[in-house]
C-alpha positions as a Markdown table, in Angstrom:
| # | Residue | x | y | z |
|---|---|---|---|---|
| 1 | Unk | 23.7 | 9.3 | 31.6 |
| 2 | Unk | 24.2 | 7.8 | 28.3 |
| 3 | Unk | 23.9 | 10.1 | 26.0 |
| 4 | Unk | 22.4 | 8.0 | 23.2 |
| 5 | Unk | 19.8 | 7.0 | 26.0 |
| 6 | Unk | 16.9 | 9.1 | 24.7 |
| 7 | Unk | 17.5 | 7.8 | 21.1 |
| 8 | Unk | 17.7 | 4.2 | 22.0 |
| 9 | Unk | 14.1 | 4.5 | 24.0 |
| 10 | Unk | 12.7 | 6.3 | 21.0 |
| 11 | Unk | 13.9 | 3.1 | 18.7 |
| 12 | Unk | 12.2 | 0.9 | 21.1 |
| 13 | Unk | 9.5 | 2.8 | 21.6 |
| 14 | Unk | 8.6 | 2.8 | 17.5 |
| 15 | Unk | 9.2 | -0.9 | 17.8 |
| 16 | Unk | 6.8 | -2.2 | 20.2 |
| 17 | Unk | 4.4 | 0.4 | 18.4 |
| 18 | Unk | 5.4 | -0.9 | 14.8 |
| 19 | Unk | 5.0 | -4.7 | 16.0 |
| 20 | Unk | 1.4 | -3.9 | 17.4 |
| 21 | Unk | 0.2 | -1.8 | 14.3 |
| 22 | Unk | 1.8 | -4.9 | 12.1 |
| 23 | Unk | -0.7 | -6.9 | 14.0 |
| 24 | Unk | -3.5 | -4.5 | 13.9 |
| 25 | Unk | -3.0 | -3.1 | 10.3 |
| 26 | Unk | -3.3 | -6.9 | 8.6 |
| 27 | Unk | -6.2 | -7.2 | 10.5 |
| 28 | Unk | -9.6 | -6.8 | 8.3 |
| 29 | Unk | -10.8 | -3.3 | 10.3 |
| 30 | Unk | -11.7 | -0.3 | 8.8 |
| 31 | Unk | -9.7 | 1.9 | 11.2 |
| 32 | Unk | -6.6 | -0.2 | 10.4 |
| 33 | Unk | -5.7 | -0.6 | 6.7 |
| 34 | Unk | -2.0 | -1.9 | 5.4 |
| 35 | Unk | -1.7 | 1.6 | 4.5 |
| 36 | Unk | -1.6 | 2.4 | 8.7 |
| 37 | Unk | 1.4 | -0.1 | 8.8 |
| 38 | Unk | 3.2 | 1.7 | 5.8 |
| 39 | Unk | 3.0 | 4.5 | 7.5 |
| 40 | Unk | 4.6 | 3.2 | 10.7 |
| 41 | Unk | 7.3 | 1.5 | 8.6 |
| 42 | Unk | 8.2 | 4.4 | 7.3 |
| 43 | Unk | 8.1 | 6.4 | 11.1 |
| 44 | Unk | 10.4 | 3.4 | 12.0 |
| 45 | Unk | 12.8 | 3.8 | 9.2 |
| 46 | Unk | 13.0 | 7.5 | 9.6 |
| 47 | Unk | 14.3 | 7.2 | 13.4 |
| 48 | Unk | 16.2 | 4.2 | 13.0 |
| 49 | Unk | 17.7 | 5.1 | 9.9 |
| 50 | Unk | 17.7 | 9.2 | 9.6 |
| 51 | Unk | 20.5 | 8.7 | 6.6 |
| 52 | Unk | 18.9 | 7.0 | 4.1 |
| 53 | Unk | 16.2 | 8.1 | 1.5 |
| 54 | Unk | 13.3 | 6.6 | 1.9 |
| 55 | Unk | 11.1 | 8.2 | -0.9 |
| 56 | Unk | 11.5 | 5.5 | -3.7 |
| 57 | Unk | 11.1 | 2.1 | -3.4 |
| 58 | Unk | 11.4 | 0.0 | -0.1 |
| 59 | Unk | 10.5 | -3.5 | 0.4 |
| 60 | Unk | 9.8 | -4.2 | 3.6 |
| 61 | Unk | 10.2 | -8.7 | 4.5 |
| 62 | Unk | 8.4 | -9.4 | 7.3 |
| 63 | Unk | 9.5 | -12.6 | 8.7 |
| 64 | Unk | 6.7 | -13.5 | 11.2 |
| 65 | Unk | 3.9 | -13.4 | 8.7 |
| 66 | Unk | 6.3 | -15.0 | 5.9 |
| 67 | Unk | 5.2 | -11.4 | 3.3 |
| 68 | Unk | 7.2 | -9.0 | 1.6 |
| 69 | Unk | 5.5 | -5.3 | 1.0 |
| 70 | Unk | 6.6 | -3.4 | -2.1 |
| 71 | Unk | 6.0 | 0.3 | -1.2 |
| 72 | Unk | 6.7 | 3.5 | -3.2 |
| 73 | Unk | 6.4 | 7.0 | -2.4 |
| 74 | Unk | 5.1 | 5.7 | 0.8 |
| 75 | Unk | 2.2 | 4.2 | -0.7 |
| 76 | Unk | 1.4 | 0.1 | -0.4 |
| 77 | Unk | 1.8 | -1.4 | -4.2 |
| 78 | Unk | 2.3 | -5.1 | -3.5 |
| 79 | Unk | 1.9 | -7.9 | -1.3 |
| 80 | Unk | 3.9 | -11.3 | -1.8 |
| 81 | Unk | 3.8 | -14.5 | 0.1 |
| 82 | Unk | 7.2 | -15.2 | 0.6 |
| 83 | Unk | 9.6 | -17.6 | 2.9 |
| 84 | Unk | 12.7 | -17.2 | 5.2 |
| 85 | Unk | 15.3 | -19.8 | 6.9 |
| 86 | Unk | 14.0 | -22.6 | 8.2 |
| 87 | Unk | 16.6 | -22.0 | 11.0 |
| 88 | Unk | 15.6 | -18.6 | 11.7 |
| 89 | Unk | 17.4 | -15.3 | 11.5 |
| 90 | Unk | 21.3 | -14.4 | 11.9 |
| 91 | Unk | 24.0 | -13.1 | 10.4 |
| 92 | Unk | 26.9 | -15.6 | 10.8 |
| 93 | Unk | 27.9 | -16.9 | 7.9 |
| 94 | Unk | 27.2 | -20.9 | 7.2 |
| 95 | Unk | 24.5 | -20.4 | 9.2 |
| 96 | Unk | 21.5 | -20.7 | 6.9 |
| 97 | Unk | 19.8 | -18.0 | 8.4 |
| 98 | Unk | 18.2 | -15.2 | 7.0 |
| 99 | Unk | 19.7 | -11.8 | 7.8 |
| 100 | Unk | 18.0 | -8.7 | 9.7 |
| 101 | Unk | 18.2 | -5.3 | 8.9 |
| 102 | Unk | 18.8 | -2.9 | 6.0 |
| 103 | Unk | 20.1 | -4.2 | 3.1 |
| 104 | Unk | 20.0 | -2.9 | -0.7 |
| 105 | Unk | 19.5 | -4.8 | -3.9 |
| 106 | Unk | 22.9 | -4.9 | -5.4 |
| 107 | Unk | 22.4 | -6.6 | -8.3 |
| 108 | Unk | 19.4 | -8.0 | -10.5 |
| 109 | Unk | 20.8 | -11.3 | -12.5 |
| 110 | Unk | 18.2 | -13.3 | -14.7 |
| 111 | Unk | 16.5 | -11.1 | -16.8 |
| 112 | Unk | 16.2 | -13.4 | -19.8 |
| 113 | Unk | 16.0 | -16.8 | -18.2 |
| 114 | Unk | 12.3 | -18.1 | -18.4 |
| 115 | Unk | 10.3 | -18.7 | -15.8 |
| 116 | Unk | 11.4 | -22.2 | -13.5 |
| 117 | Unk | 14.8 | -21.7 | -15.1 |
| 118 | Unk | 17.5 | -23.2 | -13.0 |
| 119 | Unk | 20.5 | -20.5 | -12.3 |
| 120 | Unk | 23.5 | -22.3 | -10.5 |
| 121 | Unk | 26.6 | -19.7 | -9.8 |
| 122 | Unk | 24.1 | -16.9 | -10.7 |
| 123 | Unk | 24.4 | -18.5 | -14.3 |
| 124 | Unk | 21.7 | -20.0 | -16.5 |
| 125 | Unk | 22.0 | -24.0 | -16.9 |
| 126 | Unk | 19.5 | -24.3 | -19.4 |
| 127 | Unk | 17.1 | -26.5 | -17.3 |
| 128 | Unk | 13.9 | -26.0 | -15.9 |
| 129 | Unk | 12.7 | -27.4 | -12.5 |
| 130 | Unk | 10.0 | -29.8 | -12.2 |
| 131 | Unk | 8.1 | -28.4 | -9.4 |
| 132 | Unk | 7.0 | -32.1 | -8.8 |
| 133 | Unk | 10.7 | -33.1 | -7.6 |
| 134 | Unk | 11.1 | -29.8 | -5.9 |
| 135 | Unk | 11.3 | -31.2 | -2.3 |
| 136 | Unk | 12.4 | -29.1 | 0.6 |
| 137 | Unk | 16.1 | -31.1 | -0.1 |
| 138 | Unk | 16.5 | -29.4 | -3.2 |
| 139 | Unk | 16.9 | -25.4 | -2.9 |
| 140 | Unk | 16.8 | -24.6 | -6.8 |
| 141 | Unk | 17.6 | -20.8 | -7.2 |
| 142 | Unk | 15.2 | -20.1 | -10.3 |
| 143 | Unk | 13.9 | -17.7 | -12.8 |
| 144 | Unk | 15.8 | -13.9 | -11.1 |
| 145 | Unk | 17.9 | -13.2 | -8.6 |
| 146 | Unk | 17.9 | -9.8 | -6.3 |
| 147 | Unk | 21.5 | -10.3 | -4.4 |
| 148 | Unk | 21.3 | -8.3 | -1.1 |
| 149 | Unk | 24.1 | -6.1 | 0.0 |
| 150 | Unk | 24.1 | -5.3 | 4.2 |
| 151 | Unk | 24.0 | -1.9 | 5.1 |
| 152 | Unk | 25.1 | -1.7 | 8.5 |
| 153 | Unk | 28.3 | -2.7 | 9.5 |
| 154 | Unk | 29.0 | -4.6 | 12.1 |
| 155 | Unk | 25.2 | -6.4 | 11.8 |
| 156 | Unk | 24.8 | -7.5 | 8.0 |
| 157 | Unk | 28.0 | -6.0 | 6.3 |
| 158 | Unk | 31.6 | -7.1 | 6.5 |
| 159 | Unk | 33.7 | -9.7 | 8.2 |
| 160 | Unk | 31.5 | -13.2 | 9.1 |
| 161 | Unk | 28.3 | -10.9 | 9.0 |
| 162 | Unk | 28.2 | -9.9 | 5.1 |
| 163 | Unk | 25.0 | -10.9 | 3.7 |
| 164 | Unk | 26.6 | -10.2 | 0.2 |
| 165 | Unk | 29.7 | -12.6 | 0.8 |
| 166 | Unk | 26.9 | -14.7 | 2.2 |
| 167 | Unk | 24.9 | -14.8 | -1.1 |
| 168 | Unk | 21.7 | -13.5 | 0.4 |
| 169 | Unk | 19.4 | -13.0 | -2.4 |
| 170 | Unk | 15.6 | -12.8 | -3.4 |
| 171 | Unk | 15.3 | -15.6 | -5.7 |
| 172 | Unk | 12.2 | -17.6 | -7.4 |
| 173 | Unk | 11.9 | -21.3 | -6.2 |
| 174 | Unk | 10.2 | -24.6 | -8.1 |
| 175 | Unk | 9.2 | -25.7 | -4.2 |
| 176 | Unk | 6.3 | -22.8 | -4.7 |
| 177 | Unk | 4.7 | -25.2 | -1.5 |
| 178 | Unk | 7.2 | -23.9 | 0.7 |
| 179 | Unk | 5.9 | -20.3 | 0.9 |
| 180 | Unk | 4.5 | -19.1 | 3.3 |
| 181 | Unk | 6.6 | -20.9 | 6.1 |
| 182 | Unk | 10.1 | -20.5 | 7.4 |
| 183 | Unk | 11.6 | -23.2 | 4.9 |
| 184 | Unk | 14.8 | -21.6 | 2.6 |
| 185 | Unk | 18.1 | -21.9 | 3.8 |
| 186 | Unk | 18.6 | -18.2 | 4.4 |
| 187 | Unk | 17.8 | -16.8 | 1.2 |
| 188 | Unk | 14.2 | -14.5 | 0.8 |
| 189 | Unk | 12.1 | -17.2 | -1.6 |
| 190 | Unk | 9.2 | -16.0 | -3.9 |
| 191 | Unk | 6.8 | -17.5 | -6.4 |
| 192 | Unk | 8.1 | -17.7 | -9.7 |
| 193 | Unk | 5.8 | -15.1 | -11.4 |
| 194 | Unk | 5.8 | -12.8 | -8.2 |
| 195 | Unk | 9.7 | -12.6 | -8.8 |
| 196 | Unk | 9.5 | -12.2 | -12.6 |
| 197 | Unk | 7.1 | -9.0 | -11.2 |
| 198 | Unk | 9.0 | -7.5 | -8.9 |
| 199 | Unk | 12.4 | -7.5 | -10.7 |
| 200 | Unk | 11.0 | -5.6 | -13.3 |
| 201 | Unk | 9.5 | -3.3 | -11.0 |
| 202 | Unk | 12.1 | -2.2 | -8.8 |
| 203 | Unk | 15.5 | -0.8 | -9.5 |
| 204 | Unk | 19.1 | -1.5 | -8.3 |
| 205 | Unk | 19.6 | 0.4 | -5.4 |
| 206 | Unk | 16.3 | -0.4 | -3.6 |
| 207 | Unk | 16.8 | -0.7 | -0.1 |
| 208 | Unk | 15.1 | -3.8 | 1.8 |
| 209 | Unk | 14.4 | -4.1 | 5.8 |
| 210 | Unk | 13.8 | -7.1 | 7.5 |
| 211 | Unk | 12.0 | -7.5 | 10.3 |
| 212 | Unk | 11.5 | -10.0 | 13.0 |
| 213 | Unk | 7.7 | -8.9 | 13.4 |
């Protein structure tokens, strides 16, 4: 028998129970607040990832309701309407998909550009974006930047599969009409302000999951 058997039917065990409590917990039900599917994230986490320390702050991208969910200390602080690839999820790079799995912030870039500021090459240009001409063929990078580092080899770190050679970041975007739906060409997309909040909030260093669910 393989001997990494048990494990593996644990890990997909936690899954089909995580993707049901997902459902259940955003729900409105008394018996099944957000803080149920914290706590399941964090069950998940523990089993899939025994390694890592998961007792600061995690933000958890879920990619089929199009949210991110700050959580510290395993309590819920934030929800953010966010958006993924409009092509859907992978690794390969070129393929303007959004990656899955656990990643860490690597860097924070943009803490004094103002909000709807324009950052080509991770770099400033001085302009704003009119959100009027922000149409879904222009993917302005604006106001912060959270670059993603993979942490598993293999899935989302080295070779054709590194989400940091593949400039995966959590970035603001002038298209603000595009969140909500599967629209970015890989990169995690936020609203300008939520951005502004979260990279103050969280440090280099925080890990990020993304889920298909």
């Amino acid at each position: 028998m393989d001997a990494l058997r048990p494990r593996r039917l644990i890990l997909a065990a936690f899954a089909i129970l995580f993707s049901t409590a997902f459902a259940l917990a955003l729900t409105p039900h008394p018996e099944h607040p957000k803080q149920g599917l914290v706590d399941m994230l964090l069950e998940y986490l523990e089993a899939r990832y025994p390694a890592e320390d998961l007792q600061g702050d995690i933000l958890y991208v879920s990619v089929l309701r199009q949210s991110m969910f700050h959580v510290r200390s395993g309590q819920l602080l934030s929800e953010y309407r966010i958006a993924t690839a409009k092509a859907g999820l992978g690794e390969q790079e070129d393929s303007y998909r959004t990656p899955t799995g656990l990643h860490r912030i690597s860097e924070k870039i943009g803490a004094e550009v103002p909000p709807l500021g324009i950052l080509k090459d991770r770099r400033f240009t001085g302009e704003l974006a009119d959100p009027d001409f922000a149409g879904v063929d222009k993917d302005w990078i604006t106001s912060r930047i959270l670059w993603l580092d993979g942490l598993e080899p293999g899935v989302n770190q080295g070779g054709r599969v590194d989400s940091h050679a593949r400039y995966i970041y959590i970035h603001g975007t002038a298209n603000e009409r595009s969140l909500g739906t599967a629209s970015s060409q890989g990169c995690v997309r936020m609203y300008n302000a939520d951005v502004i909040e979260l990279f103050d909030r969280v440090p280099v260093g925080t890990l990020v999951v993304i889920l298909d669910n």
